[in-house]
C-alpha positions as CSV (number, residue, x, y, z in Angstrom):
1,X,244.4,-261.1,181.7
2,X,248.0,-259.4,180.9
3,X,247.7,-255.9,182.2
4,X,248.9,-252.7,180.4
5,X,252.3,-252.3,182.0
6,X,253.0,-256.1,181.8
7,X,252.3,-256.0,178.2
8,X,254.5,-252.7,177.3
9,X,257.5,-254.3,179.1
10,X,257.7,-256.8,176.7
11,X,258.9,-254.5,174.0
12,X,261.5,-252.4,176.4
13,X,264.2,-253.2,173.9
14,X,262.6,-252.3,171.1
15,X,260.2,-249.6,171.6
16,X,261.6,-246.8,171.2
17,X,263.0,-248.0,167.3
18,X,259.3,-249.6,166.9
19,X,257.7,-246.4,168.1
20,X,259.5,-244.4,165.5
21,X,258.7,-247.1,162.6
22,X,254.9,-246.9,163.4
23,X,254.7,-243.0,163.9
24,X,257.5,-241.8,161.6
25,X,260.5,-239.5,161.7
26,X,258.7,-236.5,161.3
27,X,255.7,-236.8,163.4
28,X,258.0,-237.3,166.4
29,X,260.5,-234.6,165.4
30,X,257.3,-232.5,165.1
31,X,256.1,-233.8,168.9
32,X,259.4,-233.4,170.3
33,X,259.2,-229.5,168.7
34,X,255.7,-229.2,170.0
35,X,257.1,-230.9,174.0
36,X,259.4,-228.3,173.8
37,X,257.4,-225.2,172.7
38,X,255.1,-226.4,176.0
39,X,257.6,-226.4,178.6
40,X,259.3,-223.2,179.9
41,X,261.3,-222.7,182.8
42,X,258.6,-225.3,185.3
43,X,259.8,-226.0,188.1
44,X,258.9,-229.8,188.7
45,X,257.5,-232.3,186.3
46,X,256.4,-235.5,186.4
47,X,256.7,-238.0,183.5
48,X,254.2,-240.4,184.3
49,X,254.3,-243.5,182.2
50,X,257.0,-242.2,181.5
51,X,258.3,-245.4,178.9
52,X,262.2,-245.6,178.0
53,X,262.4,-241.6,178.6
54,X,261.9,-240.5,175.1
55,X,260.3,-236.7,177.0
56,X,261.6,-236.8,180.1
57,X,265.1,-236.0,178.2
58,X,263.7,-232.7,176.8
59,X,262.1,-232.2,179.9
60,X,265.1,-232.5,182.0
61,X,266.5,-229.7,180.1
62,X,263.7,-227.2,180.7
63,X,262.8,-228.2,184.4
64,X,264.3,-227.9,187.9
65,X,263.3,-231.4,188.5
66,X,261.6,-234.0,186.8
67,X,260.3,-237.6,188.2
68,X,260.1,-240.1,185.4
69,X,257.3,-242.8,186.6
70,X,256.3,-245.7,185.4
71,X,254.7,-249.1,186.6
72,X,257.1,-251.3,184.6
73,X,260.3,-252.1,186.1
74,X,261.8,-253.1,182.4
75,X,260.9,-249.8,181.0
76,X,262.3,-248.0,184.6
77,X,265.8,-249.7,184.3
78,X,265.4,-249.1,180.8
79,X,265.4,-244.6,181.6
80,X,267.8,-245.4,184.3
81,X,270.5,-246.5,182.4
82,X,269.4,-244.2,179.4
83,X,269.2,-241.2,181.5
84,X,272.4,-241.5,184.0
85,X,274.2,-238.3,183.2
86,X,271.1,-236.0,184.2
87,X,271.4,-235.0,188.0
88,X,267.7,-233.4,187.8
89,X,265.6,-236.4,186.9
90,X,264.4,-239.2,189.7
91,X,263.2,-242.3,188.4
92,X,260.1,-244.2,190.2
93,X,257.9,-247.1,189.6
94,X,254.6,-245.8,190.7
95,X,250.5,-247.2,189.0
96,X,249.3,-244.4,187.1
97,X,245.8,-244.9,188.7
98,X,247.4,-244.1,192.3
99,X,250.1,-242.4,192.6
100,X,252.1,-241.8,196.3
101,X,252.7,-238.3,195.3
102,X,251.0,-235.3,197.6
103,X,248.4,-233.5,196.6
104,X,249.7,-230.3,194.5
105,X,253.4,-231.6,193.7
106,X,254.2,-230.9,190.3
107,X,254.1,-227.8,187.4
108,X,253.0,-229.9,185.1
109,X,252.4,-233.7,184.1
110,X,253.4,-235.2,180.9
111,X,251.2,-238.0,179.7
112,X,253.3,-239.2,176.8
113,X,251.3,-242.4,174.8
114,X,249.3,-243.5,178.1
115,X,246.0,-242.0,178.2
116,X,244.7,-244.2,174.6
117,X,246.4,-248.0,175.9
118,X,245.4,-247.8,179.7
119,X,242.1,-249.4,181.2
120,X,241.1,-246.2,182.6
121,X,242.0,-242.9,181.1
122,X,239.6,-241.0,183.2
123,X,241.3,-242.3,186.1
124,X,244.5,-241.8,185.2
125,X,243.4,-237.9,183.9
126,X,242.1,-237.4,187.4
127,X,245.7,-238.6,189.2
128,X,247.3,-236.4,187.3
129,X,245.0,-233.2,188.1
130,X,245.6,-234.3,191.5
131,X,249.0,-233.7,191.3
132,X,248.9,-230.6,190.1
133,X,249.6,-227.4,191.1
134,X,247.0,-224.6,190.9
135,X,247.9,-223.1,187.4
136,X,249.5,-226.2,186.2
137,X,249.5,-228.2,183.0
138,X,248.6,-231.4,181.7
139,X,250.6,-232.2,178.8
140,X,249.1,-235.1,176.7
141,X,250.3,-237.2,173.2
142,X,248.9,-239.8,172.2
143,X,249.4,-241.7,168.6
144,X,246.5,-242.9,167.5
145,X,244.9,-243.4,164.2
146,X,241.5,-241.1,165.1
147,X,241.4,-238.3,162.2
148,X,243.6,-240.1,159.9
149,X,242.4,-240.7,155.9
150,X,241.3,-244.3,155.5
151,X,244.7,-245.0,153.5
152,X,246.7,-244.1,156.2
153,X,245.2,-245.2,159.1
154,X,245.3,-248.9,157.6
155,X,249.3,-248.2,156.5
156,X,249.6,-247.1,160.5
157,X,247.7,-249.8,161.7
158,X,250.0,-252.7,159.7
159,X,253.2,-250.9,161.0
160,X,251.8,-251.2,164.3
161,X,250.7,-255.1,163.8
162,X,254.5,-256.2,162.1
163,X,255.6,-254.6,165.2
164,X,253.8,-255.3,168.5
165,X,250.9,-257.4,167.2
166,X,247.1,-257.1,168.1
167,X,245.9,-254.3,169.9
168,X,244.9,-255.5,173.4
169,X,241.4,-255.9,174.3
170,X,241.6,-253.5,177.2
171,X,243.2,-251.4,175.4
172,X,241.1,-247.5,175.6
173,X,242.2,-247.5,171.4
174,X,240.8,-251.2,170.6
175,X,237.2,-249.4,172.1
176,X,237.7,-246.3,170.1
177,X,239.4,-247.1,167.0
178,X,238.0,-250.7,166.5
């Protein structure tokens, strides 16, 4: 069975233009506006599953320091080379399930498209708490279909199909939305 960062690396060159087909221009200037409105003056982040980078940018420019994570080692040299002018932000492959990072390590997590296309988003929920500082916040986005009208939810559905084909069956949305 392909697991979930195997099967993401496969669209490293395109994701970031196929994310924006499926979700649209303005729902991610209005995440990115939301992202923003979140994070203050934190210290330390950690973008886990962290993709191509699309938050750890904005993050970069609010935080201290930010550590952009991710399992997939196409998506990782994907932010490396995306993200090369910003002194702040480490990149590291790290499993979402287990991180090597202490106990208390970061002002807040981002969470940015994981917790609906991993095998365990309970487990990966209770990583990041782990990681978080007292006070701390969890930031999560997720595109899914869930509270869409029926029209579009199918017109989502078929951009996400002409672009990345069949939802995966381990996928946490094939169990809720299918």
């Amino acid at each position: 069975m392909e697991n979930d960062y195997d099967y993401w690396s496969r669209f490293v060159e395109t994701y970031d233009e196929d994310n924006l087909f499926i979700i649209g221009q303005k729902t991610h200037e209005e995440v990115m506006r939301w992202l923003s409105e979140q994070l203050g003056e934190d210290g330390r982040i950690l973008d886990l599953g962290c993709g191509t980078g699309t938050y750890t940018r904005l993050a970069a420019e609010k935080a201290g320091e930010v550590v952009a994570a991710d399992m997939s080692r196409e998506m990782l040299d994907a932010i490396r080379a995306r993200l090369a002018d910003l002194e702040n932000v480490t990149v590291r492959q790290e499993d979402c399930y287990r991180t090597s990072f202490d106990d208390s390590s970061f002002d807040v997590v981002i969470l940015g498209n994981v917790v609906h296309v991993v095998h365990d988003p309970v487990a990966v929920l209770r990583e990041s708490r782990r990681v978080l500082k007292d006070g701390g916040r969890v930031l999560v986005i997720d595109f899914t279909a869930h509270g869409l009208p029926k029209d579009d939810k199918k017109a989502m559905m078929r951009r996400y199909f002409s672009r990345w084909g069949p939802i995966p069956e381990w996928s946490f949305a094939a169990t809720v939305e299918g």
